[in-house]
SEVEXMAR-465934 format. One record per residue (C-alpha): chain; residue in one letter; x, y, z. Coordinates in nm, 4 decimals. Example, Ala and Ser with C-alpha at 12.3 -4.5 7.8 and 13.67 -1.06 7.14 Angstrom:
<atoms>
ATOM   unit   code         px         py         pz
ATOM      A      A     1.2300    -0.4500     0.7800
ATOM      A      S     1.3670    -0.1060     0.7140
</atoms>
This chain:
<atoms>
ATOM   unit   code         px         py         pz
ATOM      A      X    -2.0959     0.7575     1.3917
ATOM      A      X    -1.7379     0.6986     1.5577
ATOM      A      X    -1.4917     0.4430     1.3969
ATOM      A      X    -1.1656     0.3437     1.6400
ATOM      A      X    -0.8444     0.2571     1.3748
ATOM      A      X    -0.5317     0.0760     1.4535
ATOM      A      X    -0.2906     0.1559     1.1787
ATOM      A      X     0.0065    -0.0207     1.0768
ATOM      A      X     0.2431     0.2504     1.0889
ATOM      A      X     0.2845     0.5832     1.2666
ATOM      A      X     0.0758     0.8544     1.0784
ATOM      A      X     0.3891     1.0940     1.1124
ATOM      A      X     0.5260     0.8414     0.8474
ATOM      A      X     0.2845     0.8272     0.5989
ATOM      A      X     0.2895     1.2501     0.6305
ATOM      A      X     0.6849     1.2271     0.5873
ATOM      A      X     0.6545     0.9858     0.2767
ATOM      A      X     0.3726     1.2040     0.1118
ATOM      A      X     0.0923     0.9533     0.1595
ATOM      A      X    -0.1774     1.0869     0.3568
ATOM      A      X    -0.4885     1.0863     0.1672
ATOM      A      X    -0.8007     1.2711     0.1867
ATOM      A      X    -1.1086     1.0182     0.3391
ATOM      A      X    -0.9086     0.7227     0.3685
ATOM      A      X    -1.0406     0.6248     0.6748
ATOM      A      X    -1.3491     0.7566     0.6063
ATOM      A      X    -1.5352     0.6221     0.2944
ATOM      A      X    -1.7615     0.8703     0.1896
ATOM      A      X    -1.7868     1.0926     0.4805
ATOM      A      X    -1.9745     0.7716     0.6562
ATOM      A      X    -1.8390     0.8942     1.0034
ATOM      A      X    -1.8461     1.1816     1.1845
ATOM      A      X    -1.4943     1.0993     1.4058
ATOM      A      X    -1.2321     0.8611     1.3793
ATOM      A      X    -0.9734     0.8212     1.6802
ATOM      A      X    -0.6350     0.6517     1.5741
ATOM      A      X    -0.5087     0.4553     1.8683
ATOM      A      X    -0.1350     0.4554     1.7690
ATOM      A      X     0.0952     0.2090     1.9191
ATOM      A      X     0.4000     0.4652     1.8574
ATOM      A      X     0.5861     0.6584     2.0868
ATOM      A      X     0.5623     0.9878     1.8134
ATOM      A      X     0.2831     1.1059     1.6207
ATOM      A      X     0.2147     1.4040     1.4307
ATOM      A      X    -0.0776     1.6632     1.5168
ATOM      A      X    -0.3947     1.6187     1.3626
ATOM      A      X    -0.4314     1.9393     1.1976
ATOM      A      X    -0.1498     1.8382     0.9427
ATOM      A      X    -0.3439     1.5270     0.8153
ATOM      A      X    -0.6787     1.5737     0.9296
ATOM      A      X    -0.7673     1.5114     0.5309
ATOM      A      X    -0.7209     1.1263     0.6004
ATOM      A      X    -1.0533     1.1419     0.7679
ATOM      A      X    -1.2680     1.3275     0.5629
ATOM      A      X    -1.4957     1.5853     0.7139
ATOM      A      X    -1.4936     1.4099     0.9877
ATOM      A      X    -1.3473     1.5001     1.3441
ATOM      A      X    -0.9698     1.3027     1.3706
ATOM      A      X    -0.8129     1.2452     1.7185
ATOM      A      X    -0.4946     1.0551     1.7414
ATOM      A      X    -0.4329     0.8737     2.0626
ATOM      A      X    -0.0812     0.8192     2.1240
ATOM      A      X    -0.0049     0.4963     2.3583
ATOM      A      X     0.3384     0.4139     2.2421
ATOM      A      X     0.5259     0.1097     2.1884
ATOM      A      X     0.3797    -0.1765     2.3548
ATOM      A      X     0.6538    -0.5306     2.4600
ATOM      A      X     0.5892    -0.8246     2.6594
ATOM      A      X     0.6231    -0.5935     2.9600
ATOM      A      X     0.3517    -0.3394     2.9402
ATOM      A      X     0.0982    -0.5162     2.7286
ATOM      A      X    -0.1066    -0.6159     3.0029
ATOM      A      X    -0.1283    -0.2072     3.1474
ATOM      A      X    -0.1340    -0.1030     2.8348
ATOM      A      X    -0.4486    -0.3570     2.7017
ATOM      A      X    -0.6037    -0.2247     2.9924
ATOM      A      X    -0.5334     0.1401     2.9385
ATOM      A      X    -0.6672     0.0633     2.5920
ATOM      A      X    -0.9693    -0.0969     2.6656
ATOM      A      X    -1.0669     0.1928     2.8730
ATOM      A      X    -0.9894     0.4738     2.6558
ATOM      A      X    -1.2168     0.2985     2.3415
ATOM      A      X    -1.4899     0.2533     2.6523
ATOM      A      X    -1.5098     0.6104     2.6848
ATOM      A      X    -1.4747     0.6804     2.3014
ATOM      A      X    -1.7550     0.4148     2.2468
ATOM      A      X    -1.7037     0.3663     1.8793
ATOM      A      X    -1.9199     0.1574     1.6249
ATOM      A      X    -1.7125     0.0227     1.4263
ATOM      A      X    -1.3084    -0.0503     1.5709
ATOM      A      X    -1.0825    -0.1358     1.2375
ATOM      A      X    -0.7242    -0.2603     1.2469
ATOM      A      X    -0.4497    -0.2058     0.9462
ATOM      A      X    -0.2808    -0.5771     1.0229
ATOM      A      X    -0.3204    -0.8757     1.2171
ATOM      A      X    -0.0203    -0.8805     1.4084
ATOM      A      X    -0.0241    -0.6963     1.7592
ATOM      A      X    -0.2701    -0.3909     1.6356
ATOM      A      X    -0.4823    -0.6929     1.4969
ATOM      A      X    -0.4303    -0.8610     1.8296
ATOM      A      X    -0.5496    -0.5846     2.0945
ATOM      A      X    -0.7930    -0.4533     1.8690
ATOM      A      X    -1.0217    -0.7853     1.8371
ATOM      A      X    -0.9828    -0.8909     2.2134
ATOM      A      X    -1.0986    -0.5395     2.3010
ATOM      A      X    -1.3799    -0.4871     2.0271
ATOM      A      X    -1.4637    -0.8575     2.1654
ATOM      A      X    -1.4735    -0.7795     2.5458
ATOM      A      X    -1.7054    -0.4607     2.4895
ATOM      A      X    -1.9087    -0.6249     2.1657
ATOM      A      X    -1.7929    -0.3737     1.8779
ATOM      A      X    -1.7610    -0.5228     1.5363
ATOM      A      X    -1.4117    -0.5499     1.4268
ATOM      A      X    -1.2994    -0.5374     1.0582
ATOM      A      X    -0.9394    -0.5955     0.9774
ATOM      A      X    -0.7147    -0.5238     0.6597
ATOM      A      X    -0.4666    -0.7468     0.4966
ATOM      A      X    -0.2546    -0.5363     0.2920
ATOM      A      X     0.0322    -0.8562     0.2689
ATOM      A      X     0.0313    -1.2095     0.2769
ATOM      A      X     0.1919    -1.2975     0.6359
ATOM      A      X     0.2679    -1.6677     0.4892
ATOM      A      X     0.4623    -1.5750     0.2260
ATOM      A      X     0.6705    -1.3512     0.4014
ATOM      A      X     0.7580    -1.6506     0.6368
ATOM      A      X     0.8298    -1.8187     0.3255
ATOM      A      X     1.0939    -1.5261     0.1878
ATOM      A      X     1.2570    -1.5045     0.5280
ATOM      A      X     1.3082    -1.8779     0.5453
ATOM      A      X     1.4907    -1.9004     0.2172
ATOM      A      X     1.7268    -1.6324     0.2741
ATOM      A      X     1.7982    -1.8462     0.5762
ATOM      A      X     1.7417    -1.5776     0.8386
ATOM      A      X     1.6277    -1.8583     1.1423
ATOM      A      X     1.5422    -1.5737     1.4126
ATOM      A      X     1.3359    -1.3740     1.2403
ATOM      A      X     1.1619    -1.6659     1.0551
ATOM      A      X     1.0704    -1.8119     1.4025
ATOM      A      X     0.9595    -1.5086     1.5377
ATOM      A      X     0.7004    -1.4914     1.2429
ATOM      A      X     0.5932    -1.8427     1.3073
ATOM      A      X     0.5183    -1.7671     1.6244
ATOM      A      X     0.3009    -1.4519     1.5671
ATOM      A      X     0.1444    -1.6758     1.3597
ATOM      A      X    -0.0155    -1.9153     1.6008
ATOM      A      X    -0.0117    -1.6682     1.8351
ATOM      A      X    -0.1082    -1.3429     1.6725
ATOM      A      X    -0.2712    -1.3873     1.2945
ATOM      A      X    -0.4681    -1.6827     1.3947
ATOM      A      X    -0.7026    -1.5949     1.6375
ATOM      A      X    -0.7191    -1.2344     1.5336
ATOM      A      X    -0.8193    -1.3448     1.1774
ATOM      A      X    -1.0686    -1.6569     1.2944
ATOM      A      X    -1.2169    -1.3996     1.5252
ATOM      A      X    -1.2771    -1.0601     1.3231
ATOM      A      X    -1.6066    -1.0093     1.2116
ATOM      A      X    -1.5032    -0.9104     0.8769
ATOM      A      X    -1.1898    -0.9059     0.6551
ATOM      A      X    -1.0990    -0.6620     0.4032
ATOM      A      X    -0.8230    -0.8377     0.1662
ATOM      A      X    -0.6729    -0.5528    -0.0493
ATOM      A      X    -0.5710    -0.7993    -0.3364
ATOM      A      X    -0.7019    -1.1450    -0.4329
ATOM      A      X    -0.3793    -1.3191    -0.3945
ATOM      A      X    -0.4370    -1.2610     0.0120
ATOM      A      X    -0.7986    -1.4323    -0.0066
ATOM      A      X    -0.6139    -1.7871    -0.0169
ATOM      A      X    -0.3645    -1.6834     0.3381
ATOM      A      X    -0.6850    -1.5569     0.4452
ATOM      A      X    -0.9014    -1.8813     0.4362
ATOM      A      X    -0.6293    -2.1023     0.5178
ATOM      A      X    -0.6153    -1.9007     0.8996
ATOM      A      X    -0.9842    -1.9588     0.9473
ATOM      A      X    -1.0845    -1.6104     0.8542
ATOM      A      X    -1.4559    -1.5598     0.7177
ATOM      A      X    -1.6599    -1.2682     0.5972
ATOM      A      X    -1.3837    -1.1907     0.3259
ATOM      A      X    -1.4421    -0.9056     0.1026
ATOM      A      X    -1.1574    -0.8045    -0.1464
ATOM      A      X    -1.1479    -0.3921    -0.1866
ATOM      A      X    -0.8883    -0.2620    -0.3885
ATOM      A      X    -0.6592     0.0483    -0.2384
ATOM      A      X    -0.8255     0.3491    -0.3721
ATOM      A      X    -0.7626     0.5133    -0.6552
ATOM      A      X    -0.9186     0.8923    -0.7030
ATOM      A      X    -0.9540     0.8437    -1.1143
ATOM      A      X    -1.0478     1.2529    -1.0727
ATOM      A      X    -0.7239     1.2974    -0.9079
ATOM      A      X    -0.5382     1.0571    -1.1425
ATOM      A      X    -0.5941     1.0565    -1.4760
ATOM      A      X    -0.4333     1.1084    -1.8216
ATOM      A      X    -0.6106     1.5349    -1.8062
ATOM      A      X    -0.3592     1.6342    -1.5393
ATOM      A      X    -0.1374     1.9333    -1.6098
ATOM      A      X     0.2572     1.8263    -1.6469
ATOM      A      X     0.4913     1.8750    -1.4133
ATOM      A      X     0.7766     1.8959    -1.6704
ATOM      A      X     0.8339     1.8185    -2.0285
ATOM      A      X     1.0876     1.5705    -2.1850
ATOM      A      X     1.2908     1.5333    -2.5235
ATOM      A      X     1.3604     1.1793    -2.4265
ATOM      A      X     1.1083     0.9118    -2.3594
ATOM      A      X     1.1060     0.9187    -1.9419
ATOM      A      X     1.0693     0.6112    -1.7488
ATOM      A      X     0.8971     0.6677    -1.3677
ATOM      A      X     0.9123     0.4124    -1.0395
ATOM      A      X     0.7676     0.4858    -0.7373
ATOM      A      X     0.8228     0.3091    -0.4027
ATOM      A      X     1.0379     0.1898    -0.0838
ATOM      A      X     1.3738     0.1866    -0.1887
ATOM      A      X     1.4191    -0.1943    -0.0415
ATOM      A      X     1.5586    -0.5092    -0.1890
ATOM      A      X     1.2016    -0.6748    -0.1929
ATOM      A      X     1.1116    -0.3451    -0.5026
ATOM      A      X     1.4922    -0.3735    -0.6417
ATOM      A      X     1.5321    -0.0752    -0.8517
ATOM      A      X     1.8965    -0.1177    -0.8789
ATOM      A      X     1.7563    -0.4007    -1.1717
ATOM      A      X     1.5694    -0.0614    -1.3461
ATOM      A      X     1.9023     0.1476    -1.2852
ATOM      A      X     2.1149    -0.1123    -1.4959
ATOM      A      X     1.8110    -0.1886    -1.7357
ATOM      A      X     1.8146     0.1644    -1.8687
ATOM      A      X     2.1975     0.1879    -1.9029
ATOM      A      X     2.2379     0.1717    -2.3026
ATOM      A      X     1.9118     0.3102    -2.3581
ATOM      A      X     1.8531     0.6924    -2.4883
ATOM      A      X     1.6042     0.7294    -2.1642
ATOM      A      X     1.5511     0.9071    -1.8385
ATOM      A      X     1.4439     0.7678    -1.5355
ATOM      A      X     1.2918     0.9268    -1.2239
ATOM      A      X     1.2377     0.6912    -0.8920
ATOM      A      X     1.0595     0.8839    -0.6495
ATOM      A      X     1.0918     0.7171    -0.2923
ATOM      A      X     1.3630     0.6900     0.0089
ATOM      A      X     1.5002     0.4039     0.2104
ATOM      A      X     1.7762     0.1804     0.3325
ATOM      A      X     1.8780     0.1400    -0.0371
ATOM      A      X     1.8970     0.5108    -0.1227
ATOM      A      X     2.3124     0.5473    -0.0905
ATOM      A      X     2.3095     0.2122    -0.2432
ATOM      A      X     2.1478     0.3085    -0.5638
ATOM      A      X     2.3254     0.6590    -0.5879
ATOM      A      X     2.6571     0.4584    -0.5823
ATOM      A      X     2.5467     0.2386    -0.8563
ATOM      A      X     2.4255     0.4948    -1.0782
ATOM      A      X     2.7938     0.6698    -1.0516
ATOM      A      X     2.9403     0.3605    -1.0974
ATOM      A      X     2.7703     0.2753    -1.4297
ATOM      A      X     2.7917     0.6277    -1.4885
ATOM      A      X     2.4295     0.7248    -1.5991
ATOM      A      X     2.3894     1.0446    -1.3674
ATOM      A      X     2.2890     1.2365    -1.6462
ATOM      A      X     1.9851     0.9971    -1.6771
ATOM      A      X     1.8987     0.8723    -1.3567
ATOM      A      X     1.7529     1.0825    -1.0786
ATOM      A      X     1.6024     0.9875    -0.7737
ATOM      A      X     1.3607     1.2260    -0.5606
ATOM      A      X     1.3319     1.1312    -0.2163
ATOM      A      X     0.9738     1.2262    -0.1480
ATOM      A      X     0.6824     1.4483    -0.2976
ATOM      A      X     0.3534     1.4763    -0.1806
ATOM      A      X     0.0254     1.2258    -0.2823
ATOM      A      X    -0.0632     1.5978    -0.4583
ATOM      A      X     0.2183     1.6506    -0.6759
ATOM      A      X     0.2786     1.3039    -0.7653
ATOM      A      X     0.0200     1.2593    -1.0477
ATOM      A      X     0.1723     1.5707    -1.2426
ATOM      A      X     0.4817     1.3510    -1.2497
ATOM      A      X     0.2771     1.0371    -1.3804
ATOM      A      X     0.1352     1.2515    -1.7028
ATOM      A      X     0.5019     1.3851    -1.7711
ATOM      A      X     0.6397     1.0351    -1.7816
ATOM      A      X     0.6204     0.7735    -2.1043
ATOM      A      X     0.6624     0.4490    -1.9277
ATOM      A      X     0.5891     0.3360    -1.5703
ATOM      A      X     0.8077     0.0448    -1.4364
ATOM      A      X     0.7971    -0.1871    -1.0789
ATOM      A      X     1.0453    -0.4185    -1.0210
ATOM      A      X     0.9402    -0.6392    -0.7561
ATOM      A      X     1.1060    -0.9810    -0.5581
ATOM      A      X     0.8887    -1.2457    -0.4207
ATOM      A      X     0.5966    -1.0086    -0.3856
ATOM      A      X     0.2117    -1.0600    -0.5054
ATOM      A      X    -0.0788    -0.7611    -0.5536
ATOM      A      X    -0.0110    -0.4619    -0.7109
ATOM      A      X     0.1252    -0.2097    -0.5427
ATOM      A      X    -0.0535     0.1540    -0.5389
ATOM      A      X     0.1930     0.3512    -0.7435
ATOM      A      X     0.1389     0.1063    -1.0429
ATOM      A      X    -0.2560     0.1640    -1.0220
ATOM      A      X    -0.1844     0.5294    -0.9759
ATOM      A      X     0.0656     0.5051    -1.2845
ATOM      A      X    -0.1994     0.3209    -1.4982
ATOM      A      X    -0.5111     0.5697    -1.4194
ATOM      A      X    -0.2638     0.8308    -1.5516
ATOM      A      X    -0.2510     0.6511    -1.8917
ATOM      A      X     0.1112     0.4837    -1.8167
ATOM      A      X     0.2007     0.1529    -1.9855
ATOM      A      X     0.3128    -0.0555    -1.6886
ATOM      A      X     0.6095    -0.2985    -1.7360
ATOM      A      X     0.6161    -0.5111    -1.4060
ATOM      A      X     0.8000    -0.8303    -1.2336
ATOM      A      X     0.6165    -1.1453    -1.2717
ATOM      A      X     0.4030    -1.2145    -0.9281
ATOM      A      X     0.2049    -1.4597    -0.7700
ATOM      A      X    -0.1408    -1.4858    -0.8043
ATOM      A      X    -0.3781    -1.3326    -1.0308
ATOM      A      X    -0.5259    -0.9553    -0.9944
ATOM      A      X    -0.8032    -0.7950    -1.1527
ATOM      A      X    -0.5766    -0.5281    -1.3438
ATOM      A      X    -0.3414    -0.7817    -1.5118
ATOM      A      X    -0.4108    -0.7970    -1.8597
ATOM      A      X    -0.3334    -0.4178    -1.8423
ATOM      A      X     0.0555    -0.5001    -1.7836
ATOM      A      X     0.3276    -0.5990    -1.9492
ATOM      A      X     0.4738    -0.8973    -1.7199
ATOM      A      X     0.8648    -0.9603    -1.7376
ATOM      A      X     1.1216    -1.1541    -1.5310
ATOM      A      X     1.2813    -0.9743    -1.2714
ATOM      A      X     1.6383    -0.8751    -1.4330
ATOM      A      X     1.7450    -0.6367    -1.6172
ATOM      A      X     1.7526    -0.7397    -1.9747
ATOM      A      X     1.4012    -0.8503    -1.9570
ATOM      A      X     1.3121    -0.4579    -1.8237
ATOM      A      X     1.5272    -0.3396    -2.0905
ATOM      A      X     1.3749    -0.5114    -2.3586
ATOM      A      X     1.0087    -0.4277    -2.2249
ATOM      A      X     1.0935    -0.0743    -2.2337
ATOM      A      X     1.2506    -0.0773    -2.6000
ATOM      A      X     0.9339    -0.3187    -2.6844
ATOM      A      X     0.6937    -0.0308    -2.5606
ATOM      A      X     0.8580     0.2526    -2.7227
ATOM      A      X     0.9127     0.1483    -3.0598
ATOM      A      X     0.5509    -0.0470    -3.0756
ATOM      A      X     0.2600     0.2322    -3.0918
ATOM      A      X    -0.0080    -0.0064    -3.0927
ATOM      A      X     0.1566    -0.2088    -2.7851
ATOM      A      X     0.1835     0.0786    -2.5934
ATOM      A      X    -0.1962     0.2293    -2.7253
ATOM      A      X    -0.3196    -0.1207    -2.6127
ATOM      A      X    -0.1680    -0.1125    -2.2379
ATOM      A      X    -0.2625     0.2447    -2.2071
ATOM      A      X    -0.6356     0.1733    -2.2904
ATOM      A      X    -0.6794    -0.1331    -2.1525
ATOM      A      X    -0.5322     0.0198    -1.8059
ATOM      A      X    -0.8041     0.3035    -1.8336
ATOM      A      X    -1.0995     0.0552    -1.8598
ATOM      A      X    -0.9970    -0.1475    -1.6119
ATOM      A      X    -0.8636     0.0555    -1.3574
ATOM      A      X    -1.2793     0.1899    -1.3370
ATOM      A      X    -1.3400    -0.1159    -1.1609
ATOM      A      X    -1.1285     0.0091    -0.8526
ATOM      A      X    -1.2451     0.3815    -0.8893
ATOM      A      X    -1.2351     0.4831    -0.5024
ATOM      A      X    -1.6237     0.5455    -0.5022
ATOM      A      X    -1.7035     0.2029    -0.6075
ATOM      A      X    -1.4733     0.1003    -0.3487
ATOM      A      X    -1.5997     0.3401    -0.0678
ATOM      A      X    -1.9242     0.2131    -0.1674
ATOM      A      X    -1.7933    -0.1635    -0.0971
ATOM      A      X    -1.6328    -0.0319     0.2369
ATOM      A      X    -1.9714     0.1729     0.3579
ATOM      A      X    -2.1861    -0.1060     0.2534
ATOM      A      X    -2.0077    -0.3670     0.4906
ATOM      A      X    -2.0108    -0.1005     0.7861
ATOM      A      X    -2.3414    -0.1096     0.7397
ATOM      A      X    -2.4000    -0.4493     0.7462
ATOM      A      X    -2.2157    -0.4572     1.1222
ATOM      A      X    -2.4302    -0.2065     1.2349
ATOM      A      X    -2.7706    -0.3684     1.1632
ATOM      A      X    -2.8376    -0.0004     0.9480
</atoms>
């Protein structure tokens, strides 16, 4: 059994940001090789993240960047190389340009194609049109008619990653939706996990992008009068940003941010912490770090978001400022049974998404492609 990915990113950069994890493009073991046709000019070798597909054989094609002057060689190039790999399945991480190539292909040689929403294209249209930025709102308009249309009315399946995206979804003429939570090893993450450290204060932890749309500059300022710590563990544009602030309200002695550790290490630093917070701006679904957080037996404190998720009533919902954090976090620590009641209500639900019940949703769909 051979399965044909497009990802969204370059693997290199999930590797550098500690992300690659073990079977995630292979559910269960299902295949026996998965090629990665990456439309980057880098990659990394296969032998460092050869965990992402299992026990299965991973080959990473390299085709580099593709514009509006080599698409047509480079379709064809394409087309040819998955001809020769003659997969079963082909599976694309978006429905812009991967999404694009992958479904006229899998179309010209008759290979079911399955693609992932892991955002909801409209509403980034939406975000980029109120902060007034004209080019880059048009230039998501058109990959909309051009791009996320067809590829979604023409997939043979769609795997939405939160409910909020099944709406989007619909409205581009997509069918065949399933909704299948990012997975979430509950042996890997879970409250039994040996500590990383130990803390005389109560520790606050926030994982993620350091970007405006997952602010953490609002958790920074939040945490200012408080007798906390706070870790963020993540890098990005707003990493000299957020070291500035912290010196400026001069909290160094209780802020620290970590610019990467591995998928590994990360859930010894979940168990060590007291409180797990996510600012967000103008985003819906949940992203992985809060599920991660809340199989560890975190209380979550979170920005209000659109749409409704099947881990909600395990969170503690504020507005997206920093007195409203604050509060949550002083709420949560002096309140035992608030913060008993988040923790356990996290834990039941979080089974729900338990990466075999999810593999099992993703193998069971494959199946259903393949006539098996």
């Amino acid at each position: 059994m051979k399965l044909c990915v497009f990802p969204n990113d370059a693997l290199k950069d999930y590797f550098k940001k500690g992300e690659i994890k073990y079977g995630y493009f292979n559910p269960g073991n299902f295949f026996d090789e998965i090629h990665v046709i990456s439309l980057f000019d880098n990659e990394i070798n296969e032998e460092k993240i050869k965990g992402i597909a299992g026990n299965a054989k991973l080959k990473i094609h390299c085709i580099g960047k593709i514009n509006l002057k080599n698409y047509k060689s480079s379709e064809e190039g394409i087309l040819q190389l998955i001809k020769e790999i003659n997969p079963n399945i082909i599976r694309s991480y978006n429905a812009l340009i991967q999404g694009w190539l992958a479904t006229k292909i899998a179309k010209k040689l008759n290979i079911p194609i399955v693609i992932s929403l892991h955002t909801n294209y409209e509403q980034q249209r939406k975000e980029t049109k109120n902060k007034r930025n004209l080019f880059k709102y048009f230039k998501l308009v058109y990959a909309s008619k051009k791009l996320e249309k067809p590829v979604l009315k023409n997939a043979d399946a769609i795997i939405c990653v939160y409910d909020f995206i099944v709406p989007y979804a619909k409205k581009m003429g997509a069918k065949n939706i399933s909704i299948i939570y990012n997975k979430i090893n509950l042996n890997k993450f879970s409250p039994n996990q040996l500590k990383k450290f130990n803390s005389l204060k109560p520790t606050i932890l926030s994982v993620g992008r350091l970007i405006d749309q997952k602010d953490h500059s609002i958790l920074i300022k939040s945490i200012k009068d408080l007798d906390v710590e706070l870790i963020i563990i993540g890098d990005g544009p707003n990493y000299q940003k957020l070291l500035n602030l912290i010196k400026q309200l001069k909290i160094n002695d209780k802020v620290k941010i970590i610019k990467r550790i591995t998928n590994d290490e990360l859930s010894k630093y979940y168990v060590s912490c007291d409180i797990y917070a996510q600012p967000m701006i103008n985003l819906g679904g949940i992203p992985i770090p809060v599920l991660e957080a809340m199989a560890s037996g975190l209380p979550i404190v979170m920005s209000k978001k659109e749409g409704k998720e099947i881990i909600d009533d395990a969170i503690l919902f504020v507005e997206n400022k920093p007195i409203e954090f604050q509060d949550a976090i002083k709420k949560i620590i002096s309140d035992d049974n608030l913060k008993n009641k988040l923790i356990g209500k996290g834990l039941e639900l979080i089974k729900e998404i338990d990466s075999n019940k999810m593999d099992e949703k993703e193998i069971n769909l494959y199946k259903k492609l393949i006539n098996i």
